[in-house]
TITIFI-721516 format. One record per residue: x, y, z of N, C-alpha, C in turn; residue in one letter. Coordinates in steps of 0.1 Angstrom, whole numbers, plus 5000, padded with zeros to 4 digits. Each point is the difference from the previous one (the first is absolute). Layout:
<recs>
n_xx,n_yy,n_zz,ca_xx,ca_yy,ca_zz,c_xx,c_yy,c_zz,r
X,Y,Z,X,Y,Z,X,Y,Z,A .
...
</recs>
This chain:
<recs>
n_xx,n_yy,n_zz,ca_xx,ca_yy,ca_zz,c_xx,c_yy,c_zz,r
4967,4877,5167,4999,5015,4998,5014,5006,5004,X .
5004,5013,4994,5010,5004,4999,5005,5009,5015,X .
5008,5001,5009,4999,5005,5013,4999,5016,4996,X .
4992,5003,5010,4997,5010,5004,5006,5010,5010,X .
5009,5013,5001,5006,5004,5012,4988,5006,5006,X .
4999,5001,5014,4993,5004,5008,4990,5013,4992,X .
5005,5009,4997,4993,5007,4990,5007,5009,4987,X .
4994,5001,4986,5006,4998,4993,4988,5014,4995,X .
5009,5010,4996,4998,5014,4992,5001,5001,4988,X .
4985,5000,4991,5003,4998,4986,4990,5015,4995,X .
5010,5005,4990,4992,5009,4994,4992,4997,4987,X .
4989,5000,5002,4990,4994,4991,4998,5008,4983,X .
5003,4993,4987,4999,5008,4989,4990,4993,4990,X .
4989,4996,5009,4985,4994,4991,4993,5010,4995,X .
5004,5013,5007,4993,5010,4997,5011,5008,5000,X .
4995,5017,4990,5008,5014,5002,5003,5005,5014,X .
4989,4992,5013,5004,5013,5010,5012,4993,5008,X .
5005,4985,4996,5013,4996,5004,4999,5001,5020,X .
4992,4994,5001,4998,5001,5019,5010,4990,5003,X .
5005,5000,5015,5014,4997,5010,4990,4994,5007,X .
5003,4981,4996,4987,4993,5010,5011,4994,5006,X .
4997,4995,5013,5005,4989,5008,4990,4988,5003,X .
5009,4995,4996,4991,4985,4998,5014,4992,5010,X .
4991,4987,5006,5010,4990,5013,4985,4991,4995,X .
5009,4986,5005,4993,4988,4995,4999,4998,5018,X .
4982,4995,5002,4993,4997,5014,4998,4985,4997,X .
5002,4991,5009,4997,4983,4995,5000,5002,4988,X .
4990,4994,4990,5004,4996,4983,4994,5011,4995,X .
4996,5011,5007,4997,5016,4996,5005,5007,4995,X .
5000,5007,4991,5009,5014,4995,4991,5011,5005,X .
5007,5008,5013,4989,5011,5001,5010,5013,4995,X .
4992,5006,4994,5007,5015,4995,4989,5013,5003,X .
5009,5009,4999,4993,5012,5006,5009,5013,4991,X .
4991,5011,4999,4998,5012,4997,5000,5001,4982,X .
4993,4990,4992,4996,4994,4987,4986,5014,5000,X .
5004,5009,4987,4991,5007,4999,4993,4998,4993,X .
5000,4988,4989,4985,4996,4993,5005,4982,5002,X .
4990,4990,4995,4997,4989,4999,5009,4994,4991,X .
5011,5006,4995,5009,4990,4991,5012,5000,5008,X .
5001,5009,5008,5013,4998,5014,5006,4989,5005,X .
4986,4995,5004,4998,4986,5010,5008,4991,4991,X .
4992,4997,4988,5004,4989,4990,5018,5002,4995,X .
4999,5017,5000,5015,5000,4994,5011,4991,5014,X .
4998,5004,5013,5006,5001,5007,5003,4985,5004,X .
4987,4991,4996,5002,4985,5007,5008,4994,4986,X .
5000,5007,4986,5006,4988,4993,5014,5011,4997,X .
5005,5006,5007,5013,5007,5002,5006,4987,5012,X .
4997,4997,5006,5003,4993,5014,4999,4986,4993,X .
4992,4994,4995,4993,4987,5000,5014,4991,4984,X .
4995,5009,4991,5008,5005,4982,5001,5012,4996,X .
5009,5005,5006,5007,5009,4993,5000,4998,4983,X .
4998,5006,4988,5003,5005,4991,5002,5012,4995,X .
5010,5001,4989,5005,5011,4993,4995,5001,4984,X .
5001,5009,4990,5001,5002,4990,5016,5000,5000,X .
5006,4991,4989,5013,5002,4991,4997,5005,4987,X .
5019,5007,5001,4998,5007,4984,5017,4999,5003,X .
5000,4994,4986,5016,4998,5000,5005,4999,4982,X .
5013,5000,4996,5001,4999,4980,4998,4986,5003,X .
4997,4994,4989,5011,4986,4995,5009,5003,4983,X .
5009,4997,5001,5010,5002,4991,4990,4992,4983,X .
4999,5005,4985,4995,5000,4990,5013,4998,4993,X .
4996,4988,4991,5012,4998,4983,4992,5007,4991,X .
5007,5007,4995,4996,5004,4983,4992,5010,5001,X .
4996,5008,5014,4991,5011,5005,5010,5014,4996,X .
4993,5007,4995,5001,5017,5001,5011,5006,5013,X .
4995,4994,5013,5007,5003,5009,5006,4981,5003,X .
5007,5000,5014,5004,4992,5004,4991,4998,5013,X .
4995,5003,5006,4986,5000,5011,4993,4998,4996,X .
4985,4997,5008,4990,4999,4997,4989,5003,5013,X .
4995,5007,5006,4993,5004,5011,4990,4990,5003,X .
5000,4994,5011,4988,4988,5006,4996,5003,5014,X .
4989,4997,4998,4991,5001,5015,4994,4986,5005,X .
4996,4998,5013,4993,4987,5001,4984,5004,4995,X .
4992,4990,4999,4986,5004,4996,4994,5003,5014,X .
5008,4991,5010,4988,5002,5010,5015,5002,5012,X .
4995,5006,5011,5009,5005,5007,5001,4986,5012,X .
5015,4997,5001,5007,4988,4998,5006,4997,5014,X .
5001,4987,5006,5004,4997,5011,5014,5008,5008,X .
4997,5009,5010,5014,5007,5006,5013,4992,4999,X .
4997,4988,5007,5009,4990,5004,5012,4997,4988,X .
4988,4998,4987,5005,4993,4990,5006,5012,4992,X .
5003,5011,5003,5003,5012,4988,5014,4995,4997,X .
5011,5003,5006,5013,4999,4995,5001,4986,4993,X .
4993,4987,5000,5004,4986,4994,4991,5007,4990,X .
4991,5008,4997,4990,5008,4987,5015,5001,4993,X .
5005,5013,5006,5010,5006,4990,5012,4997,4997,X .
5004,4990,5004,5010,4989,5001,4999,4994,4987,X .
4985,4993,4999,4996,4992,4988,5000,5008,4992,X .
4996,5016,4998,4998,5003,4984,5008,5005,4998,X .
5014,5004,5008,5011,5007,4996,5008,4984,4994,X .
4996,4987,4999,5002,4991,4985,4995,4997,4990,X .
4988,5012,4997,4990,4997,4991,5006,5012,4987,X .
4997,4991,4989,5005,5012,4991,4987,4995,4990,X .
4994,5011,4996,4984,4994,4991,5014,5009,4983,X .
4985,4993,4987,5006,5005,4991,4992,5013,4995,X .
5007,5006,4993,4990,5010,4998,4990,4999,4987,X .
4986,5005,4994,4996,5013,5005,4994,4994,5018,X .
4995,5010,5003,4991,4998,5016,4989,5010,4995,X .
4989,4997,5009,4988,5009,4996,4993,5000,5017,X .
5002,5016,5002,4997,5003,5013,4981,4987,5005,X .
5006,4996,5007,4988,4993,5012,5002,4986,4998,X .
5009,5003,4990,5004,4976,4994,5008,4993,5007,X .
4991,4993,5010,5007,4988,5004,5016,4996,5004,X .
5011,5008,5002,5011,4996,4998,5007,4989,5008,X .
4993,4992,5011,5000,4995,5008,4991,4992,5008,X .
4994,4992,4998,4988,4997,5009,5004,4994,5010,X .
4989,4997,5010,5003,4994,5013,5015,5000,5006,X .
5001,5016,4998,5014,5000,5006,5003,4992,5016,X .
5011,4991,5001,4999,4988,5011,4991,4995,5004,X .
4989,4998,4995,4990,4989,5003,4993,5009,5007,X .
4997,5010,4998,4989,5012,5007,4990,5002,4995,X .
4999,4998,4984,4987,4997,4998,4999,5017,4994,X .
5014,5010,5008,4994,5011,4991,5011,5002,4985,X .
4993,5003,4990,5009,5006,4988,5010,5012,5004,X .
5011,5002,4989,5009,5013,5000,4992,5002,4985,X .
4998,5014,5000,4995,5008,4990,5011,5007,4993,X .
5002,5009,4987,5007,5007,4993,4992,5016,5008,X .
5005,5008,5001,4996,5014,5004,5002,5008,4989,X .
5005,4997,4987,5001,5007,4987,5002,4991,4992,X .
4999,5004,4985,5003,4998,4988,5011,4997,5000,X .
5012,4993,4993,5012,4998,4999,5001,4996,4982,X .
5002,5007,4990,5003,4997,4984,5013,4993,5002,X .
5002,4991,4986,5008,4994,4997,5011,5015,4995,X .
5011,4995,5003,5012,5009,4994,4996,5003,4981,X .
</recs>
């Protein structure tokens, strides 16, 4: 498990009302406090345990309309791993057309998650 500082202040966004929990790891415990509904707890132990993000970054298109192309992960993606993320697709160049939600990337670094198109992209 990943260390823990003595106590560790996360503002929680599982929910709209975005509550200021303090969570500290007790023996192999994660106790957290001031979680105003039941998705707090969960957010707060896999903030600490796996952190993940949503990415959204271009990858560069041949023969596209534009020269970008807008991508997102499907699933919101290891913290750790984000810059070796954008590293890899800043050498990826797809051809064009693209059709928003298609595949442009699967199992980006062996994650298991896809990079998606976030728009349409026509051929020139």
């Amino acid at each position: 498990m990943p260390e823990t500082p003595e106590k560790m202040n996360i503002i929680c966004v599982a929910c709209p009302q975005g509550c200021r929990l303090e969570a500290r790891r007790s023996g192999g415990e994660i106790l957290v406090s001031n979680e105003g509904c039941k998705r707090g707890r969960e957010y707060a132990v896999n903030e600490i345990n796996d952190p993940r993000r949503m990415v959204a970054t271009t990858l560069q298109v041949r023969g596209g309309l534009h020269p970008l192309v807008p991508v997102h992960t499907a699933r919101p993606f290891p913290k750790g791993k984000i810059r070796a993320l954008l590293a890899a697709l800043r050498e990826i160049q797809i051809q064009a057309p693209v059709r928003l939600g298609q595949v442009v990337q699967p199992d980006a670094l062996g994650s298991g998650i896809d990079i998606l198109a976030s728009r349409d992209m026509p051929e020139k």
